[in-house]
N, C-alpha and C positions, 0 to 999 in steps of 0.2 A: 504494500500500500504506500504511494508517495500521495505527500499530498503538499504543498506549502501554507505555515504560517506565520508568512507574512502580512502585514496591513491590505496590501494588496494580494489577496489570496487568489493568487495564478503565477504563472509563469509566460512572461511574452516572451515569442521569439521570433525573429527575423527574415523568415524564410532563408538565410544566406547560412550562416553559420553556426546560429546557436542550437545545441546541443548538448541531454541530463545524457551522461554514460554510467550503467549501473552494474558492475562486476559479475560472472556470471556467480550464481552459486548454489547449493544443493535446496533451496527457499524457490529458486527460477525453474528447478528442474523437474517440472511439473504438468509438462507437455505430453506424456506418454496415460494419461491416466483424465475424468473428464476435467473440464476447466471454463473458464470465461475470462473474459479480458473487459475493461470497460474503461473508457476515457469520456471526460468532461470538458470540451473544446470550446472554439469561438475562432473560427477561421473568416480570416480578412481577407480574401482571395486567393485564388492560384490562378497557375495560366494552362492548366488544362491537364498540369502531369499529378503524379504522387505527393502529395502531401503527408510525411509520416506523422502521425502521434503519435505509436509507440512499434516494436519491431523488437523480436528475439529471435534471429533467424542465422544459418552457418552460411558458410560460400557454397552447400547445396541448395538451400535454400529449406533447410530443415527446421521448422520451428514455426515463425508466425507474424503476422507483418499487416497493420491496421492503419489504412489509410484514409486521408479524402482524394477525391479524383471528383471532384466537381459535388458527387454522393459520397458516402462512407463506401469501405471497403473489405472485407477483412479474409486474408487469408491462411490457412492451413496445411502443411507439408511437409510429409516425412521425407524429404530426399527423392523419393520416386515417384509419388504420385500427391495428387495435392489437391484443394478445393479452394476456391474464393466466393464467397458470397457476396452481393451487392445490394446496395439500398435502394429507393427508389426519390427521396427527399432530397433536394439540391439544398446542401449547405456550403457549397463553396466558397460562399464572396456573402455572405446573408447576415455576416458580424452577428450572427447571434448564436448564445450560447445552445450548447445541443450536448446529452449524453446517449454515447451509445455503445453498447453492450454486444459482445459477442460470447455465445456458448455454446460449448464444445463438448458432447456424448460422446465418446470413442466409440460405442456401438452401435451410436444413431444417427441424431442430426446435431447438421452444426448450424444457430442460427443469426440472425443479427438484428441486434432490434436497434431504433433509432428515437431518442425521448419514450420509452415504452414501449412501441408501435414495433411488434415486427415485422420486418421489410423484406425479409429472406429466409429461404430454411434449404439445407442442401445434406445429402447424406454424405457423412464422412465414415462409417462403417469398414469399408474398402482400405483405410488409411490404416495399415498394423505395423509397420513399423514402426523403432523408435525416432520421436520427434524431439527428444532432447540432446542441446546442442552445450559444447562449451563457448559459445558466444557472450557476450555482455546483452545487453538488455538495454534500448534507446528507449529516450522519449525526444519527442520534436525529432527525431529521424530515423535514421539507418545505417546500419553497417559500410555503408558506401562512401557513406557522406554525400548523399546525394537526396535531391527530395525534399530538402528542410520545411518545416512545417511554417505557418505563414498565419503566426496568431497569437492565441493563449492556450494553453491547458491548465487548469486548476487543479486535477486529480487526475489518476491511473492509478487502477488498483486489479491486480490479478488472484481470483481465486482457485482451489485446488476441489470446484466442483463446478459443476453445471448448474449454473440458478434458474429457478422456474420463473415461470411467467411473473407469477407475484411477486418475487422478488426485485424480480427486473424492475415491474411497475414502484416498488419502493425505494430502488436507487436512482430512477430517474425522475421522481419528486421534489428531488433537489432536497428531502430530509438528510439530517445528520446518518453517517452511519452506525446500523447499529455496533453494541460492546459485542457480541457474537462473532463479528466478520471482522473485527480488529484482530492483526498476525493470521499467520497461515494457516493455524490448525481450525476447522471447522467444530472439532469437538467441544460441544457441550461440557462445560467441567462446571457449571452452576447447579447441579443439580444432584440429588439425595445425599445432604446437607440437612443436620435439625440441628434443636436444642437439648434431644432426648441425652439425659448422661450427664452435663455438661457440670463443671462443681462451679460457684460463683460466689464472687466476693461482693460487698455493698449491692447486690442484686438479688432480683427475684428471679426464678424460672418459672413462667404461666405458664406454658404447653410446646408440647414440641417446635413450635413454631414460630414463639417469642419470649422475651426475656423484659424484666422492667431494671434500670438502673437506677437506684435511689441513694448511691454515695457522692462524695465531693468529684468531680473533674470526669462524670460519667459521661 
């Protein structure tokens, strides 16, 4: 999860040169298993090529590479064989902010939504090789150095599952994220937790489920 907080919460950049480089590492390698990718943009233009937001991909092109090209873009490839799916909403030159999401079944579909609305759905089933690469991990471009993006991004955040529908609809509300999807593990650790047992000092225990504090600095 990158995100900036800064007063101004984004990152511009220039179309020309600037570029986030993020080391690869066993946190990134998460391509082989399902996933989604999602970025929060505000593209100022382009002139008709690749626009990267973000891009984890080898010199086979093994990994994964999310652009604007006038619409959003996003594709998927193990080395041999590969999918791209397309959007259908012209954000290229629209200056306005747009989140869009991509998710990835390894034994389904891979689809792409744009502000919630999915715009594409494409099977990646076929795709069994491995997709993990030792590349570094761009944002605002690619491995080329080519493409630079031509705007803001305020977030990119990569999960290590396929978010449903719902989901989608609640990261592209522009609510906070939730404490659940902060760091990589998906797992649940909030849960079967009580008070049953518990010994306490200047405290009461009412029921498994709450405790009253009645001493000084409670």
């Amino acid at each position: 999860h990158v995100a900036n907080t800064m007063p101004a919460p984004y990152y511009r950049f220039d179309g020309v040169d600037d570029l986030i480089t993020i080391a690869d590492s066993a946190n990134l390698d998460i391509l082989d298993t399902d996933h989604s990718v999602l970025a929060t943009f505000r593209s100022d233009g382009n002139d008709g090529t690749r626009n990267y937001m973000t891009a984890h991909y080898d010199s086979n092109s093994k990994g994964y590479h999310f652009y604007v090209d006038g619409v959003v873009k996003f594709g998927f490839d193990d080395g041999v064989s590969g999918v791209e799916s397309t959007g259908t909403t012209d954000v290229g030159a629209d200056e306005k902010w747009h989140t869009a999401i991509a998710t990835i079944d390894r034994d389904g579909l891979q689809k792409l939504y744009v502000d919630g609305v999915e715009e594409d759905s494409d099977d990646v089933s076929s795709i069994s090789g491995s997709s993990n690469n030792g590349d570094p991990m761009y944002i605002g471009g690619n491995r080329s150095g080519t493409y630079d993006f031509n705007g803001a991004i305020s977030k990119v955040i990569r999960f290590n599952k396929a978010l449903s529908a719902t989901e989608v609809k609640e990261f592209s509300s522009g609510a906070s994220v939730p404490f659940k999807y902060k760091g990589a593990n998906q797992t649940d650790v909030n849960s079967g937790y009580d008070f049953t047992g518990w010994s306490t000092n200047t405290a009461t225990a009412n029921n498994s489920d709450t405790f009253t504090q009645s001493g000084a600095n409670g």
